[in-house]
C-alpha positions in Angstrom: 0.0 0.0 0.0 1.5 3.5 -1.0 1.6 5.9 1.6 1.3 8.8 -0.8 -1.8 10.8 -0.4 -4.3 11.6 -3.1 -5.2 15.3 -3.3 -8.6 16.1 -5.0 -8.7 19.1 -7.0 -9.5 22.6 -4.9 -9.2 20.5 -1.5 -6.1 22.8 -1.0 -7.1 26.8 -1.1 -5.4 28.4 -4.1 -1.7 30.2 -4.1 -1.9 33.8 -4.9 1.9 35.0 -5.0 1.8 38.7 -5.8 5.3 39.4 -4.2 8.1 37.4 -2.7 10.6 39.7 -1.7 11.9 39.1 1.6 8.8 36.1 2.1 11.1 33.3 4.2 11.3 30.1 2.1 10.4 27.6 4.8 7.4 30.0 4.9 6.7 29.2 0.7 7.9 25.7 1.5 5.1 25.1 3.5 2.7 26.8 1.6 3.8 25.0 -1.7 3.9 21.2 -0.3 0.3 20.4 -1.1 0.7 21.9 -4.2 -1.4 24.2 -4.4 -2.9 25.9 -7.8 -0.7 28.7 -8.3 -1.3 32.1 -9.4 0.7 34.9 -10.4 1.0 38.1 -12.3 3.0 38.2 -15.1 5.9 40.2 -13.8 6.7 37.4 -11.5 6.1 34.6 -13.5 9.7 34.0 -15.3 11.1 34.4 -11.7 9.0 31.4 -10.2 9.4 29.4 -13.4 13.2 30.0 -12.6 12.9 29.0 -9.3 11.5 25.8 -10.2 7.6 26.7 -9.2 5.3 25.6 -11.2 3.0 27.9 -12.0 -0.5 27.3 -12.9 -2.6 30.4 -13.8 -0.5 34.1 -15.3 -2.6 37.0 -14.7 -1.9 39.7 -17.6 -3.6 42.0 -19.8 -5.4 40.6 -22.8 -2.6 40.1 -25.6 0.7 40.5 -23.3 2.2 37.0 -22.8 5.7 35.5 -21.3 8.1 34.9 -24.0 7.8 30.8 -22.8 5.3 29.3 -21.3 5.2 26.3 -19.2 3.5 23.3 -20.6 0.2 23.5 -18.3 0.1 27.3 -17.1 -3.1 29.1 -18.6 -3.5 33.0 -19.1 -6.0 34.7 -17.3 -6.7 38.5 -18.6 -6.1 41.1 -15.7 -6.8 44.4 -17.5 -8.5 45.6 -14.2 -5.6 45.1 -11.3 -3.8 42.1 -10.5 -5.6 41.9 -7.5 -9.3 41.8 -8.9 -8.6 39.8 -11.5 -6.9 37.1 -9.1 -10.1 37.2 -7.3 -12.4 37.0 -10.8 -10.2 33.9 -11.4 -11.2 32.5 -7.8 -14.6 33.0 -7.8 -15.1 31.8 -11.5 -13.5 28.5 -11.2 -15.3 27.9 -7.1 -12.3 27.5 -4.9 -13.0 27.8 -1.3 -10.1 29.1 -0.3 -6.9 31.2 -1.3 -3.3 32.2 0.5 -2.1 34.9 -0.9 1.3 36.3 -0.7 2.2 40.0 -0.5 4.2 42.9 -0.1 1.8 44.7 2.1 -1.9 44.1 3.9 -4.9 46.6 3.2 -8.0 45.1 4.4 -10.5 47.1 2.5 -8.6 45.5 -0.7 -9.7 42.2 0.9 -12.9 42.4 2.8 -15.4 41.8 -0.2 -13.3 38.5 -1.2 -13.2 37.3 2.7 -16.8 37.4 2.3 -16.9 34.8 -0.4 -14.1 32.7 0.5 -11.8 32.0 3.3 -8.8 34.0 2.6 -5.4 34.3 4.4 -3.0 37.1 3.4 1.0 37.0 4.7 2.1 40.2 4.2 5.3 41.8 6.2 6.0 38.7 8.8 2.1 38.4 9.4 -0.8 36.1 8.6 -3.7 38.2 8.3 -6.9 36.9 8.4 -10.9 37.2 8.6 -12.9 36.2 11.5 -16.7 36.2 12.4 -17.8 36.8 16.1 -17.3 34.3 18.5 -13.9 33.3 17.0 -11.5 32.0 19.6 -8.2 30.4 19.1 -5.2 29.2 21.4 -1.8 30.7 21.2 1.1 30.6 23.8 1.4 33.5 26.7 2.9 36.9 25.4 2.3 36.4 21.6 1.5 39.5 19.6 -2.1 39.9 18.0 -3.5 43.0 15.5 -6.9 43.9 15.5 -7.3 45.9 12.4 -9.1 49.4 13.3 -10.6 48.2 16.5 -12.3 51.9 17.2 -14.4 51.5 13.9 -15.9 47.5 15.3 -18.8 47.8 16.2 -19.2 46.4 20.0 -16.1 44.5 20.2 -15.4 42.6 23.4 -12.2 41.1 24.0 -11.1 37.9 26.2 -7.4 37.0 26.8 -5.7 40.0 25.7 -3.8 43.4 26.9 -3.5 46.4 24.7 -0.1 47.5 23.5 -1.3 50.0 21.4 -4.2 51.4 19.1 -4.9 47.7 17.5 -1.8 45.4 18.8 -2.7 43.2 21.9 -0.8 40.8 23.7 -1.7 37.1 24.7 -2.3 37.3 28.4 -2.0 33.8 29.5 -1.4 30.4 27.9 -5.0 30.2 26.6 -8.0 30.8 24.7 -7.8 34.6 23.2 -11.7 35.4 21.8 -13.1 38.4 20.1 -17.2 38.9 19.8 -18.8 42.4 17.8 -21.4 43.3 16.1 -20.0 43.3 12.3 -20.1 41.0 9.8 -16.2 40.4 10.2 -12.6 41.6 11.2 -9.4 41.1 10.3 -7.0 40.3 12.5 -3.3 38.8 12.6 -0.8 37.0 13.5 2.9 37.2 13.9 4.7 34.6 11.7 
């Protein structure tokens, strides 16, 4: 019996790899190993290809192409931004579920997608992330957690955390942090 395990198509959310500069590579590693679907812009596709990354989907405006193209990678037209035609791809072809690698983390560039699917951004040694009310998750005393603009949430409550600043909180204890508010969700993140 072979102990290799059988992925079914879209069980795995979707790579999204706008940027990779300064992204640690045990960090891609791990995010590669189911592999994923991949999908890039054009300006970084010859770099992945040289990297050895398969990539599976180049966004670009309709009639620009890579001088080669790897066997299986499509073309998907991107003559709005890379970043809405990622999400056009997504949501056409019903994934679940996209990471998404990036320079930099704006939520409001993100909050209509994390309404359709679950989406995790890492952006600037974070993991940034949607949640609905009632979310609660373990982490290790002293870890550091943003709550992205926490005076515009609407009745937010907060369990297992101390402020450190306008939205950065600390773990209190080994434990259960939990946020509840009124919204329909908030992003918040992690430090990698």
């Amino acid at each position: 019996m072979s102990s290799h395990h059988i992925v079914r198509e879209k069980q795995e959310p979707a790579l999204l790899i706008l940027d990779l500069d300064g992204f640690d590579a045990e960090n891609l590693g791990q995010l590669l190993e189911w592999s994923p679907v991949i999908i890039v812009p054009l300006s970084l596709y010859e770099k992945l290809w040289s990297m050895g990354i398969k990539v599976d989907v180049i966004l670009a405006p309709y009639g620009e192409a890579p001088i080669q193209l790897q066997e299986h990678a499509t073309m998907f037209n991107a003559q709005t931004n890379v970043l809405d035609a990622a999400f056009a791809y997504l949501i056409k072809e019903t994934f679940p579920a996209v990471n998404v690698i990036a320079a930099e983390f704006n939520p409001i560039s993100y909050r209509a997608i994390a309404k359709q699917l679950d989406l995790v951004v890492f952006a600037q040694g974070w993991k940034n992330f949607a949640v609905k009310s009632g979310f609660q998750k373990w982490k290790a005393a002293h870890e550091r957690v943003r709550i992205h603009e926490p005076t515009k949430i609407s009745n937010l409550k907060l369990g297992g955390l101390k402020a450190l600043g306008a939205d950065e909180f600390l773990t209190a204890n080994d434990g259960f942090f939990s946020l509840s508010f009124d919204d329909d969700l908030v992003f918040i993140s992690e430090e990698l």
